[in-house]
CHARMM internal coordinates of N, CA and C (Angstrom, degrees):
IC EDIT
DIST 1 N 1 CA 1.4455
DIST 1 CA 1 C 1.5247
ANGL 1 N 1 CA 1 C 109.05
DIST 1 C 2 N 1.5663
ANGL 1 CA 1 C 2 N 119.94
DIHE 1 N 1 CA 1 C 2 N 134.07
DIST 2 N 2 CA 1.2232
ANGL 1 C 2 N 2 CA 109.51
DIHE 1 CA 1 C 2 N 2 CA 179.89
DIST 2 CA 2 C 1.6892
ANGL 2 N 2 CA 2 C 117.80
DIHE 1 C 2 N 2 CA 2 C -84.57
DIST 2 C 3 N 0.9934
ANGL 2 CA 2 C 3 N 146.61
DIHE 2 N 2 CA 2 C 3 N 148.53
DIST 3 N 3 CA 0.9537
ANGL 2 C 3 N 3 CA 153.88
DIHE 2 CA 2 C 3 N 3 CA -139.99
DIST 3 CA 3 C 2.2082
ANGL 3 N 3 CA 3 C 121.62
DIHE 2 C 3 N 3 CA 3 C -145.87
DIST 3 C 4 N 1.4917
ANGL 3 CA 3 C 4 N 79.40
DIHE 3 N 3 CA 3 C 4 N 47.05
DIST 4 N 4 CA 1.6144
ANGL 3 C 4 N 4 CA 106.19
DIHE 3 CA 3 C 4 N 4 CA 177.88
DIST 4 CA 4 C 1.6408
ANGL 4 N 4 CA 4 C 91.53
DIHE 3 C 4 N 4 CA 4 C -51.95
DIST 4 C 5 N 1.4850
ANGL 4 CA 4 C 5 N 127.53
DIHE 4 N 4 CA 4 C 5 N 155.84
DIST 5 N 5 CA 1.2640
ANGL 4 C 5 N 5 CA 156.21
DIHE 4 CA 4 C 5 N 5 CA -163.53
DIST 5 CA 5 C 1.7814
ANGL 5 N 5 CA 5 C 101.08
DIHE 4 C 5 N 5 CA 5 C -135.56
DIST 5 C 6 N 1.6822
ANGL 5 CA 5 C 6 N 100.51
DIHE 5 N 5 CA 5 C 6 N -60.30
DIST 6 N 6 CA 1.7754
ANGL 5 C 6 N 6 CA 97.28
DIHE 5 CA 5 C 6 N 6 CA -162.34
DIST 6 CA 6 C 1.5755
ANGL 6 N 6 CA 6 C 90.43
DIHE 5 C 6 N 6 CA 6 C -137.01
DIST 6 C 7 N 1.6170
ANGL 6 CA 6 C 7 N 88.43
DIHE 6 N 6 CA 6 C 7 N 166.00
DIST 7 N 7 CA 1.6379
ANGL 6 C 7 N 7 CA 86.97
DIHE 6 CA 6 C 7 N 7 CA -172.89
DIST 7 CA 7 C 2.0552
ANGL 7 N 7 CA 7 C 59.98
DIHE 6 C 7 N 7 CA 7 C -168.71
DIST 7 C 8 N 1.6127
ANGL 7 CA 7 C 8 N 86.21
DIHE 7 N 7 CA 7 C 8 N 160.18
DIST 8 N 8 CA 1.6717
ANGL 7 C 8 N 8 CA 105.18
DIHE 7 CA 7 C 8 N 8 CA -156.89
DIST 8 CA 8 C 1.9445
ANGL 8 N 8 CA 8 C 89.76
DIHE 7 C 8 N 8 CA 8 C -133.93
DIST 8 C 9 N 1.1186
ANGL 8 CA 8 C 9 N 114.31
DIHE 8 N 8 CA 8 C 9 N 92.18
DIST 9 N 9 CA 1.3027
ANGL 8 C 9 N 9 CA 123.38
DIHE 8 CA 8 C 9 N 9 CA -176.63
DIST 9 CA 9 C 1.1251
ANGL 9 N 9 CA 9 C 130.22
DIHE 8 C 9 N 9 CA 9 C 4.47
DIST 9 C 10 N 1.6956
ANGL 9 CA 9 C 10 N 108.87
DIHE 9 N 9 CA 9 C 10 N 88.52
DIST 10 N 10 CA 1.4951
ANGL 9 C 10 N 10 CA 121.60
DIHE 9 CA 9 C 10 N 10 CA -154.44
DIST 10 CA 10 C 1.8208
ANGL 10 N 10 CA 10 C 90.59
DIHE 9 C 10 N 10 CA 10 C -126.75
DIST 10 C 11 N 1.8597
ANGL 10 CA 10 C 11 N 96.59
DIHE 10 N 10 CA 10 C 11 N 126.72
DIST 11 N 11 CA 1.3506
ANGL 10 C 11 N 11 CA 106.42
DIHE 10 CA 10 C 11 N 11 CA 179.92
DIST 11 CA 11 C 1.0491
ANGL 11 N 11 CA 11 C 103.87
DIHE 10 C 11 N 11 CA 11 C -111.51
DIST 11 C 12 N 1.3360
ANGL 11 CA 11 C 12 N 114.20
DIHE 11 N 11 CA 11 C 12 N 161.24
DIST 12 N 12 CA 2.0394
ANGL 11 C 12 N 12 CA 128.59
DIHE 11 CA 11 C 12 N 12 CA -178.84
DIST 12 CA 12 C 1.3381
ANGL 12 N 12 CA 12 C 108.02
DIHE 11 C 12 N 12 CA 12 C -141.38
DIST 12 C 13 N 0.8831
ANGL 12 CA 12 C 13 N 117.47
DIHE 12 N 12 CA 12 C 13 N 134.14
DIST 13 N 13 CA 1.4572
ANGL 12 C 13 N 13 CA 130.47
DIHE 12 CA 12 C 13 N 13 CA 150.50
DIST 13 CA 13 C 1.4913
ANGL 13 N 13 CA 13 C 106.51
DIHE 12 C 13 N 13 CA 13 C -82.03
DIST 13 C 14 N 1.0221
ANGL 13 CA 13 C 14 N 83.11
DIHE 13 N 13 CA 13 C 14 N 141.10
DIST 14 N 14 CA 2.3720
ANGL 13 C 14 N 14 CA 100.51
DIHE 13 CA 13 C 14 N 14 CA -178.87
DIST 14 CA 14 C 1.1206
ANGL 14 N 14 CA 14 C 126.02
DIHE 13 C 14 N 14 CA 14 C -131.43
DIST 14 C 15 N 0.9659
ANGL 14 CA 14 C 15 N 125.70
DIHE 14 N 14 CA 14 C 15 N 145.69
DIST 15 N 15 CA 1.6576
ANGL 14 C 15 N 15 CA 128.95
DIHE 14 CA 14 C 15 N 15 CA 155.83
DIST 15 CA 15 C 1.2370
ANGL 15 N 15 CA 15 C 124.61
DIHE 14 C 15 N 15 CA 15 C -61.76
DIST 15 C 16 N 0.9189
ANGL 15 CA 15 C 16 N 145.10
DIHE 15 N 15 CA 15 C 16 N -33.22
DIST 16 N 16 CA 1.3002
ANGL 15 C 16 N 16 CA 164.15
DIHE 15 CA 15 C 16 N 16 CA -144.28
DIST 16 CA 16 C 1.6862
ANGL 16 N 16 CA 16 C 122.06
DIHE 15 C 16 N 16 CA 16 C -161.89
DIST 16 C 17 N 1.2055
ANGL 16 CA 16 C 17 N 123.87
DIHE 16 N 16 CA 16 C 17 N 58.31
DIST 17 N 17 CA 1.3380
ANGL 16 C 17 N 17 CA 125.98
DIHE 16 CA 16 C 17 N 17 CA 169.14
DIST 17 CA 17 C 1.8002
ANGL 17 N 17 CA 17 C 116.66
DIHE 16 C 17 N 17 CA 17 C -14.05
DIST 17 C 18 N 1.9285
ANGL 17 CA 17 C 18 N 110.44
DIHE 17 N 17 CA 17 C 18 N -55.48
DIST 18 N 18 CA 1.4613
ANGL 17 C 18 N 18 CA 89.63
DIHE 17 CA 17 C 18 N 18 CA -147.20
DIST 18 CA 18 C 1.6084
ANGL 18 N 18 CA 18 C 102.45
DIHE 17 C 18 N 18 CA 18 C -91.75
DIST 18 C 19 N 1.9438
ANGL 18 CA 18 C 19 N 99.85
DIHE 18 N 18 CA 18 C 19 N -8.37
DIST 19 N 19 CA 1.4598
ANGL 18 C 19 N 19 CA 110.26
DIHE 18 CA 18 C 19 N 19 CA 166.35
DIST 19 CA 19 C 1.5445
ANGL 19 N 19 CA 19 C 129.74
DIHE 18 C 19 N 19 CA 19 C -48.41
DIST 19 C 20 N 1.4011
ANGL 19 CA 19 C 20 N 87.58
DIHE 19 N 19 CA 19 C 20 N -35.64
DIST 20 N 20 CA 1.8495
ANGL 19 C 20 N 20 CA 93.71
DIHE 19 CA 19 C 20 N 20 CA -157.62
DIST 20 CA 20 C 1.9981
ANGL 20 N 20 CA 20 C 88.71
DIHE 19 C 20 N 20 CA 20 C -107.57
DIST 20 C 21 N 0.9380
ANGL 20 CA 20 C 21 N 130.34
DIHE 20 N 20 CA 20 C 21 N -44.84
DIST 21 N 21 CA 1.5704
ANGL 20 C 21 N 21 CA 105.04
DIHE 20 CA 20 C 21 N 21 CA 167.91
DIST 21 CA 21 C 1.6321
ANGL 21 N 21 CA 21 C 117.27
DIHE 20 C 21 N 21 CA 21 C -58.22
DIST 21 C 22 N 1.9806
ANGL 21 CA 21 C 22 N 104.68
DIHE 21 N 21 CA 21 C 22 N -7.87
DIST 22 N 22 CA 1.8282
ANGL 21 C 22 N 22 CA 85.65
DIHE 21 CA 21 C 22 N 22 CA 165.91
DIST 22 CA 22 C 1.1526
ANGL 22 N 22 CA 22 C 109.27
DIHE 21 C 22 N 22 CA 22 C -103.89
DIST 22 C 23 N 1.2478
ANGL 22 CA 22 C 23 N 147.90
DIHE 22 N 22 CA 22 C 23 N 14.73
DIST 23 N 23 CA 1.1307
ANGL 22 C 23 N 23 CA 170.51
DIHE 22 CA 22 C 23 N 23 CA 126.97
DIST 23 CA 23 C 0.9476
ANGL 23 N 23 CA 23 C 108.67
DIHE 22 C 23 N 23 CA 23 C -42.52
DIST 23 C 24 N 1.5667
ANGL 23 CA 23 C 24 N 144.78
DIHE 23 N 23 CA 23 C 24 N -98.73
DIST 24 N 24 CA 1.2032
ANGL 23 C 24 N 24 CA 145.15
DIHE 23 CA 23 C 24 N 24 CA 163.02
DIST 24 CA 24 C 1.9517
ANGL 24 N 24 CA 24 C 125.94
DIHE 23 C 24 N 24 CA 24 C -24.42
DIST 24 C 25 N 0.9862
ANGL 24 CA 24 C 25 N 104.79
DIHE 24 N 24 CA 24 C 25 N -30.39
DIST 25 N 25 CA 1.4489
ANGL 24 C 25 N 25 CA 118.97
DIHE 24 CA 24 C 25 N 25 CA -178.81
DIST 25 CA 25 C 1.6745
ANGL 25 N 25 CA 25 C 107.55
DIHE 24 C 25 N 25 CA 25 C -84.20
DIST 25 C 26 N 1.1914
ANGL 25 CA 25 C 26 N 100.50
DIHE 25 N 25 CA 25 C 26 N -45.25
DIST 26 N 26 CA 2.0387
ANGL 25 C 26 N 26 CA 110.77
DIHE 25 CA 25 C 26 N 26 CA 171.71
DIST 26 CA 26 C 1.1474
ANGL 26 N 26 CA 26 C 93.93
DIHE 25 C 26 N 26 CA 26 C -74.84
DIST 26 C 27 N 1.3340
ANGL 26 CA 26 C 27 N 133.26
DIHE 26 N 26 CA 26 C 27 N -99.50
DIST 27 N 27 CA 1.3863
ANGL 26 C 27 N 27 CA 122.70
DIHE 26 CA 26 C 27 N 27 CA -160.53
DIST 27 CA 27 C 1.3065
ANGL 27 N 27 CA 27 C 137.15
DIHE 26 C 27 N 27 CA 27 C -61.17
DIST 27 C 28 N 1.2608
ANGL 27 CA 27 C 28 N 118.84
DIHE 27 N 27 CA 27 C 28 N -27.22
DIST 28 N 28 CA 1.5696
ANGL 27 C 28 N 28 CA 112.56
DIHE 27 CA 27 C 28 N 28 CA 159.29
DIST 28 CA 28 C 1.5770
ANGL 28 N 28 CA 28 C 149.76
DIHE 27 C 28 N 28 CA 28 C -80.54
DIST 28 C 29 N 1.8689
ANGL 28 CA 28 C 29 N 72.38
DIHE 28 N 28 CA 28 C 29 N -11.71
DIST 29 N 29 CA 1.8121
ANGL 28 C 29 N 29 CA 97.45
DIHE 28 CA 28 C 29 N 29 CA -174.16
DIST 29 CA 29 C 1.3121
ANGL 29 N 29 CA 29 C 108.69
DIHE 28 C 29 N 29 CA 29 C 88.12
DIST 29 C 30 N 1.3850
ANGL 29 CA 29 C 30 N 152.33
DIHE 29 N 29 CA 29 C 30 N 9.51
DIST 30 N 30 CA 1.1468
ANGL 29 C 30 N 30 CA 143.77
DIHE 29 CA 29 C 30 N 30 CA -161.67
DIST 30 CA 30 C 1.4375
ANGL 30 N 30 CA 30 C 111.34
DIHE 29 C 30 N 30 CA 30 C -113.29
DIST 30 C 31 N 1.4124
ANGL 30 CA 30 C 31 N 119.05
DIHE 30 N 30 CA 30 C 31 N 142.19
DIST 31 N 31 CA 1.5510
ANGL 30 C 31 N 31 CA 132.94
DIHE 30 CA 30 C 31 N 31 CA 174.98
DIST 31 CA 31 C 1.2952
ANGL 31 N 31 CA 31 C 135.72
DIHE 30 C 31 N 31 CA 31 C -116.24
DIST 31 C 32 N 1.3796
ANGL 31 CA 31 C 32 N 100.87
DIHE 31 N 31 CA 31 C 32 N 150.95
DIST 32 N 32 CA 1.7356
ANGL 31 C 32 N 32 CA 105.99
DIHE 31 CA 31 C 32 N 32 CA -156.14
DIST 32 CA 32 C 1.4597
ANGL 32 N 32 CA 32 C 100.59
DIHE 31 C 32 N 32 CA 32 C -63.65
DIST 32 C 33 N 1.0563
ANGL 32 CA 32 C 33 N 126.25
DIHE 32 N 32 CA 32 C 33 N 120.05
DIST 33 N 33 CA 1.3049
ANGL 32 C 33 N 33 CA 131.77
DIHE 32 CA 32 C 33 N 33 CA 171.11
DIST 33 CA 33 C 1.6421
ANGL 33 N 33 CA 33 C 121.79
DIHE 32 C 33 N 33 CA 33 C -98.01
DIST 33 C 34 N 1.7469
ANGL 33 CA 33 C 34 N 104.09
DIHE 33 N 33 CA 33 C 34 N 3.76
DIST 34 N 34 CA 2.0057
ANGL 33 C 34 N 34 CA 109.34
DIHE 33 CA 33 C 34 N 34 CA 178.41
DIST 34 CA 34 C 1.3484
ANGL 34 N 34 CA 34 C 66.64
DIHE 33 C 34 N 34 CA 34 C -177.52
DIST 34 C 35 N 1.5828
ANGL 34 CA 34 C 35 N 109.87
DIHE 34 N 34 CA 34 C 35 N 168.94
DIST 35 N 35 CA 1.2235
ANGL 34 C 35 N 35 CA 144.78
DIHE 34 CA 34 C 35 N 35 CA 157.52
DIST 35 CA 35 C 1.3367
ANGL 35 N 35 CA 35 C 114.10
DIHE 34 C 35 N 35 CA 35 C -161.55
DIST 35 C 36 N 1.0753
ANGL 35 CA 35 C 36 N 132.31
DIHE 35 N 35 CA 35 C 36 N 117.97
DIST 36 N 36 CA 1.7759
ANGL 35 C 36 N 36 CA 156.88
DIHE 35 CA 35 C 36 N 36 CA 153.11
DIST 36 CA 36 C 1.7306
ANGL 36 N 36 CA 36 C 104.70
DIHE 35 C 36 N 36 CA 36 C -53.15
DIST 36 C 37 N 1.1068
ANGL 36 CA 36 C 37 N 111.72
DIHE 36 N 36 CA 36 C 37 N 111.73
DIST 37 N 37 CA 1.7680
ANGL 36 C 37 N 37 CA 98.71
DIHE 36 CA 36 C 37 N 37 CA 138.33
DIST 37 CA 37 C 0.8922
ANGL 37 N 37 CA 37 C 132.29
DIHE 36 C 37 N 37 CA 37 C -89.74
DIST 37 C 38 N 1.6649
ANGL 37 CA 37 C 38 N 108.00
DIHE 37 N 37 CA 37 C 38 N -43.93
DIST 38 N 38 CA 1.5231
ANGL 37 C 38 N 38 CA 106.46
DIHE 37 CA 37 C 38 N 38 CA 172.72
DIST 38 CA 38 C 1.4066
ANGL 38 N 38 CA 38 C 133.31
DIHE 37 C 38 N 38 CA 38 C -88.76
DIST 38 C 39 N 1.2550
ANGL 38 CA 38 C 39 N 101.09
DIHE 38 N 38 CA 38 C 39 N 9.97
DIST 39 N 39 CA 1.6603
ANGL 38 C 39 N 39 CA 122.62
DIHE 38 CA 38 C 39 N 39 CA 151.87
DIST 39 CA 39 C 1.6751
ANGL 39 N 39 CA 39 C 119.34
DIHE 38 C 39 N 39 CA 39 C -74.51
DIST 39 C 40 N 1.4609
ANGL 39 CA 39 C 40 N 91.74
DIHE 39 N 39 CA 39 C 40 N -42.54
DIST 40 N 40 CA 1.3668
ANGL 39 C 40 N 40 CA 104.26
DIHE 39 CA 39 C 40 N 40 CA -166.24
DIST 40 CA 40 C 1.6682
ANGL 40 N 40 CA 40 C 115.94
DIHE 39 C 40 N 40 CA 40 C 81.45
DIST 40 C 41 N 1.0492
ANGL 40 CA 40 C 41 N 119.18
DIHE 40 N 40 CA 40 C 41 N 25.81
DIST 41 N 41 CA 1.3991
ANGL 40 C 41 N 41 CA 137.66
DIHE 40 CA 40 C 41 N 41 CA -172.59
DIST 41 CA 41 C 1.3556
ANGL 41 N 41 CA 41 C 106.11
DIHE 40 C 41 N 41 CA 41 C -113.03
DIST 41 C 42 N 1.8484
ANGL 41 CA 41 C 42 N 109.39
DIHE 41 N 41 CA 41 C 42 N 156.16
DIST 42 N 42 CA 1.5424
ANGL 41 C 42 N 42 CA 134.48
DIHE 41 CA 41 C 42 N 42 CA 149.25
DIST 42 CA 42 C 1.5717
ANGL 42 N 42 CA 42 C 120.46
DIHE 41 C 42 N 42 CA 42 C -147.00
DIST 42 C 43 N 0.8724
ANGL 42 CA 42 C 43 N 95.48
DIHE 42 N 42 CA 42 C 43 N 156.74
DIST 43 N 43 CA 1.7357
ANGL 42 C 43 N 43 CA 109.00
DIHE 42 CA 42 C 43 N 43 CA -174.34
DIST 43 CA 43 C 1.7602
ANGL 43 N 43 CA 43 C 95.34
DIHE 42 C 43 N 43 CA 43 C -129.78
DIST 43 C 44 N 1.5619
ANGL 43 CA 43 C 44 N 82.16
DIHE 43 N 43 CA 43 C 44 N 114.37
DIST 44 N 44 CA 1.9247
ANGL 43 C 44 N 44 CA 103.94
DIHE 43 CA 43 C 44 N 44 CA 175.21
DIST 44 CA 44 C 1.6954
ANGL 44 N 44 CA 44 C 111.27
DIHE 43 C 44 N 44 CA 44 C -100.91
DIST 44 C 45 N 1.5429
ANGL 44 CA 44 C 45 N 118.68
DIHE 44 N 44 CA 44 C 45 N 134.62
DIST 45 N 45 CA 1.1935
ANGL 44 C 45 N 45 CA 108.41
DIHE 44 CA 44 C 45 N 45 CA 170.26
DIST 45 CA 45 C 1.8235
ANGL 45 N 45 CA 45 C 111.68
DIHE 44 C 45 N 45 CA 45 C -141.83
DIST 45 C 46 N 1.4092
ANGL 45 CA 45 C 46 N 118.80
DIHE 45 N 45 CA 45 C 46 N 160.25
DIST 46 N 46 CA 1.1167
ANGL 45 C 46 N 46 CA 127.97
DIHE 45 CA 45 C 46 N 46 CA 151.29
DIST 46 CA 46 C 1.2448
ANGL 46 N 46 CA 46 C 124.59
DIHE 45 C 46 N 46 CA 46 C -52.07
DIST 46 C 47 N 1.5793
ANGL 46 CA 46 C 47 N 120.38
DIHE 46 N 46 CA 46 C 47 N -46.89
DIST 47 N 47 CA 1.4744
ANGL 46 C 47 N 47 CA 107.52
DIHE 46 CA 46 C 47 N 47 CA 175.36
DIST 47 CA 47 C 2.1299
ANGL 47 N 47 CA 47 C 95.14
DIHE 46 C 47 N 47 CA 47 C 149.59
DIST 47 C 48 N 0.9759
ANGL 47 CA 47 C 48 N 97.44
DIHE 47 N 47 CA 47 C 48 N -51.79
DIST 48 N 48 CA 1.2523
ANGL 47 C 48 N 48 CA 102.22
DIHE 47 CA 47 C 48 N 48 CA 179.63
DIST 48 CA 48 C 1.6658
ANGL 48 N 48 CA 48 C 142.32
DIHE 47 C 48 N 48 CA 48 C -69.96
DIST 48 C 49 N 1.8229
ANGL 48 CA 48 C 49 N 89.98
DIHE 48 N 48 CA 48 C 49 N -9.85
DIST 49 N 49 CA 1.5500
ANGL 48 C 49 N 49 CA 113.99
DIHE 48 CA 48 C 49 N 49 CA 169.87
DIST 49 CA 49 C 0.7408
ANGL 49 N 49 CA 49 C 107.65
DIHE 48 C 49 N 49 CA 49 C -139.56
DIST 49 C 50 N 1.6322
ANGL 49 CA 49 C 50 N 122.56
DIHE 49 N 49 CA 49 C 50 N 160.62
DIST 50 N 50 CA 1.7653
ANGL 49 C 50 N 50 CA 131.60
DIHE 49 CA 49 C 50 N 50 CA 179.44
DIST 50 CA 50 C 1.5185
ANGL 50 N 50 CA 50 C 97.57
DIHE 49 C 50 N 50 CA 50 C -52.68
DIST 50 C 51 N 1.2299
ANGL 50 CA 50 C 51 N 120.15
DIHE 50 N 50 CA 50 C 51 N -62.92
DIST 51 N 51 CA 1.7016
ANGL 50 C 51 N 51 CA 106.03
DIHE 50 CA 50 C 51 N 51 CA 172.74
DIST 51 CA 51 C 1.7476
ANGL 51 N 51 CA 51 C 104.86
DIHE 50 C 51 N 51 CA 51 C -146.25
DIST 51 C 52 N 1.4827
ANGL 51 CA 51 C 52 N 95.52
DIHE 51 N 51 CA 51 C 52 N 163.45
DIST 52 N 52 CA 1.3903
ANGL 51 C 52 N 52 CA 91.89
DIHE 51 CA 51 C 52 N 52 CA 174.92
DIST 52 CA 52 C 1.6858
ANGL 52 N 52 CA 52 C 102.72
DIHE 51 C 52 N 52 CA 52 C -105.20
DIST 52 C 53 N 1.6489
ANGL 52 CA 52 C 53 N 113.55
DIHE 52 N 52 CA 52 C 53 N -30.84
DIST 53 N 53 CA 1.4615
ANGL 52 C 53 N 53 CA 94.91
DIHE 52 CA 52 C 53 N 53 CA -166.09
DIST 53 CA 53 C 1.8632
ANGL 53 N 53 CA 53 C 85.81
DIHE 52 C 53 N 53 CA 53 C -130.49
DIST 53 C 54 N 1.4357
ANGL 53 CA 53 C 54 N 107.39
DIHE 53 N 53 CA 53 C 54 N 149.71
DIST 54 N 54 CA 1.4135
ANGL 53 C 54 N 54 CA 114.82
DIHE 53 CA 53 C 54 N 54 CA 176.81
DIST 54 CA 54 C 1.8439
ANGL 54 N 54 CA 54 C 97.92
DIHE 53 C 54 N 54 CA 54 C -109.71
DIST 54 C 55 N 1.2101
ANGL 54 CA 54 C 55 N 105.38
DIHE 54 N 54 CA 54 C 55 N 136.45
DIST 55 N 55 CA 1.5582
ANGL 54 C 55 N 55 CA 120.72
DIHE 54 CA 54 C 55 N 55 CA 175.87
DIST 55 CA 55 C 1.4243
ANGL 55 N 55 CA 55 C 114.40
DIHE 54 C 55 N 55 CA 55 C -116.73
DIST 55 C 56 N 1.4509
ANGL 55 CA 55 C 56 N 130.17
DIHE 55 N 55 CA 55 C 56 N 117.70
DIST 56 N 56 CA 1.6970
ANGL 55 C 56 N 56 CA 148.05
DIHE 55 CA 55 C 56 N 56 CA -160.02
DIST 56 CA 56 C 1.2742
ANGL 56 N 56 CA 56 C 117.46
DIHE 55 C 56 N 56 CA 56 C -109.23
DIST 56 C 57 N 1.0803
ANGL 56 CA 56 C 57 N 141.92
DIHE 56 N 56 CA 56 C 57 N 99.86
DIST 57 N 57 CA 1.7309
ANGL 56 C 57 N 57 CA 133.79
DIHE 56 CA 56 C 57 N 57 CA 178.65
DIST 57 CA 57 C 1.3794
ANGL 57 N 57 CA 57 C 103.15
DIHE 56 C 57 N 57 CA 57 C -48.89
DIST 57 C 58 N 1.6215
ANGL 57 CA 57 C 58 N 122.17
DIHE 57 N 57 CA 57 C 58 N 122.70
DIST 58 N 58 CA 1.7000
ANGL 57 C 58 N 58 CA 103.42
DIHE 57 CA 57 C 58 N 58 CA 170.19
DIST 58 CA 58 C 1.4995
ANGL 58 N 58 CA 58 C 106.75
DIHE 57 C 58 N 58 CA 58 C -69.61
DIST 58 C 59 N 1.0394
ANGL 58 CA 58 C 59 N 112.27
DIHE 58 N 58 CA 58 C 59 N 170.66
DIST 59 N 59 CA 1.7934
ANGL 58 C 59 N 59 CA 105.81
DIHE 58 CA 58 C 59 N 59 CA 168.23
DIST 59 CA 59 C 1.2042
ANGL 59 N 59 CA 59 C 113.64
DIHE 58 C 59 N 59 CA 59 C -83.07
DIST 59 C 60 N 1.4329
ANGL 59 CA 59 C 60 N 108.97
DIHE 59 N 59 CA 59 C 60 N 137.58
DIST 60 N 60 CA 1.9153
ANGL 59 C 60 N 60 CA 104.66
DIHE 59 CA 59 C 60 N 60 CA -172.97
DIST 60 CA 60 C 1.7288
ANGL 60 N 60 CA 60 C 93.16
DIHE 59 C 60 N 60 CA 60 C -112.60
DIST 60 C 61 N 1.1972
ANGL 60 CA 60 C 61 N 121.83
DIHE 60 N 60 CA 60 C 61 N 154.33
DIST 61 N 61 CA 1.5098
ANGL 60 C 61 N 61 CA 127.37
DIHE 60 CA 60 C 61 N 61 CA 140.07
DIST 61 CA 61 C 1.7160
ANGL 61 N 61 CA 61 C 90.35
DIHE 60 C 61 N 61 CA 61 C 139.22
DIST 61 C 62 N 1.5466
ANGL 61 CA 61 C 62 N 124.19
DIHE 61 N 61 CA 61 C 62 N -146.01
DIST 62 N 62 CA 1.4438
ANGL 61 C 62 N 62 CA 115.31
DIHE 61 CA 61 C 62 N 62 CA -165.16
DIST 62 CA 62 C 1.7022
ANGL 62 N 62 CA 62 C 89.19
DIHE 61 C 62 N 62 CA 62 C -100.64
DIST 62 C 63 N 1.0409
ANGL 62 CA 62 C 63 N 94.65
DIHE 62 N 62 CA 62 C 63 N 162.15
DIST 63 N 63 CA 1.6931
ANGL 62 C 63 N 63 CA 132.01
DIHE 62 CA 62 C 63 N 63 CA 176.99
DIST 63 CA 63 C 1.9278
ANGL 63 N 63 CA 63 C 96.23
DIHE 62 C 63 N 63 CA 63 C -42.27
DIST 63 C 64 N 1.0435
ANGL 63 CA 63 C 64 N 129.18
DIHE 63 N 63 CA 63 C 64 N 150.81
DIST 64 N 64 CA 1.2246
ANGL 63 C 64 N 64 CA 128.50
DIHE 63 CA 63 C 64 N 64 CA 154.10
DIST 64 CA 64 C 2.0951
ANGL 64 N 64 CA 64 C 120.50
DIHE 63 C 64 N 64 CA 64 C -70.48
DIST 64 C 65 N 1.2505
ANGL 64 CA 64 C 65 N 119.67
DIHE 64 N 64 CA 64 C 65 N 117.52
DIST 65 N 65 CA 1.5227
ANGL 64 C 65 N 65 CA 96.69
DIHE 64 CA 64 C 65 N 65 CA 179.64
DIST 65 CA 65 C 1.2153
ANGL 65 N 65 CA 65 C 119.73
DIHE 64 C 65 N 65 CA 65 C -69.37
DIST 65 C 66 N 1.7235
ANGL 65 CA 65 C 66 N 111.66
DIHE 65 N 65 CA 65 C 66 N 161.52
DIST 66 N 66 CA 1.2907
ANGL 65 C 66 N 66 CA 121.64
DIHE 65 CA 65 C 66 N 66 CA -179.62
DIST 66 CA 66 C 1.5913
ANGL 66 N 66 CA 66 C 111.02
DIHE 65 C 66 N 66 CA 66 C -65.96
DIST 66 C 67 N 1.1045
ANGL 66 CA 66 C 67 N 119.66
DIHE 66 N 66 CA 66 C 67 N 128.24
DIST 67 N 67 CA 1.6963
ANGL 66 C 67 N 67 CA 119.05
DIHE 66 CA 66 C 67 N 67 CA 156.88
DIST 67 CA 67 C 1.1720
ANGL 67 N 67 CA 67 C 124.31
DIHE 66 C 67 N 67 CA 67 C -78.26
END
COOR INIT
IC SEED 1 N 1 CA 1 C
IC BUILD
């Protein structure tokens, strides 16, 4: 297991929100410190900052049309 300590406010866009905060939470050690639904957001941390990494649902489905 890798065993990251600090991470310096690193955001992602994702595919999969509840994949990659269990992903991130198992392997890095880090905890949800906020979560959005209707943002579609989370904020992961080590402990020592409100968060170290912010995680974004991309938007999935078709494009919005032009008006």
């Amino acid at each position: 297991m890798i065993r990251a300590n600090r991470l310096h406010h690193v955001v992602l866009n994702v595919s999969d929100l509840d994949a990659s905060i269990d992903f991130y939470t198992k392997v890095l050690g880090l905890t949800v410190a906020v979560r959005s639904e209707e943002r579609g957001s989370a904020f992961l941390s080590f402990g020592d900052e409100h968060h170290d990494l912010a995680l974004f649902q991309r938007a999935t489905g078709p494009a919005p049309e032009d008006s």
